[in-house]
N, C-alpha and C positions, 0 to 999 in steps of 0.2 A: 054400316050394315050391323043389325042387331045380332049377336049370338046367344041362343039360349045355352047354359050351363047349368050343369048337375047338380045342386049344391052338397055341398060334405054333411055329412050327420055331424053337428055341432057338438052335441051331447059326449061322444067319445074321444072326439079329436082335438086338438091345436094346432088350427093351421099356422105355416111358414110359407110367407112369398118366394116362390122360387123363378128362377129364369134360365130357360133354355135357348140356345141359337144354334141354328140349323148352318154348319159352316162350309155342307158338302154343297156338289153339283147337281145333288138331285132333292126330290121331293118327300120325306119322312112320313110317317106315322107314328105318334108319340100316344104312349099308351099307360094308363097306373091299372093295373090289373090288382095286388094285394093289398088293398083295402076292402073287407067287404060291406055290399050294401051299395057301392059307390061305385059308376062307369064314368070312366075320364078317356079320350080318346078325339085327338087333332092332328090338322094334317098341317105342319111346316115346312112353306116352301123355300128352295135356297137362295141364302141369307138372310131370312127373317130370324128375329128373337122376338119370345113371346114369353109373356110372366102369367103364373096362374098360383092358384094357392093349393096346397097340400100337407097332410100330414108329414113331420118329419120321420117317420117309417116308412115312407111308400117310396119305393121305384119307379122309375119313369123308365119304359122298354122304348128303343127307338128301331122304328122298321124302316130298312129305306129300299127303295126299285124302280121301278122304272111303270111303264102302264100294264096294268093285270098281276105284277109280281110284287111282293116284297117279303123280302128279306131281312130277320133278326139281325141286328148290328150292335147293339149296345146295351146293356141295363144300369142305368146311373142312380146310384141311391140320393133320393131329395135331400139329405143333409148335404152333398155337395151342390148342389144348386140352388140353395138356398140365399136369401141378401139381406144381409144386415140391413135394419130398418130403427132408427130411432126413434122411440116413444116418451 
């Protein structure tokens, strides 16, 4: 399945691969909202891990609930979920 993606304004940023895993019983909404210019927004379901690229100043806000709710549960800053990558 293809997923279109937002891509980052190159010009300002340097992106860092980063990876999240969804370790609850339910189903997330992972969101970078403080970049601007830039909408990032995926729904991880439990136990999935997904990698995506991001500046190392952005937030990733994790929503979690159930069907019609969710709820603030976490804001992880991308330098924690970032992965060392050899070049």
């Amino acid at each position: 399945m293809a997923q279109v993606l937002d891509p980052l304004p190159q010009k300002r940023f340097n992106p860092v691969l980063c990876c999240h895993t969804n370790s609850t019983g339910k189903i997330q909404i992972a969101r970078i909202t403080n970049i601007p210019g830039w909408y990032f927004e995926r729904v991880v379901f439990p136990g999935q891990r997904f990698l995506f690229e991001a500046p190392l100043e952005a937030n990733l806000d994790i929503h979690s609930g159930e069907m019609a709710t969710a709820i603030f549960s976490d804001c992880i800053p991308c330098d924690r979920l970032r992965i060392e990558t050899e070049e």
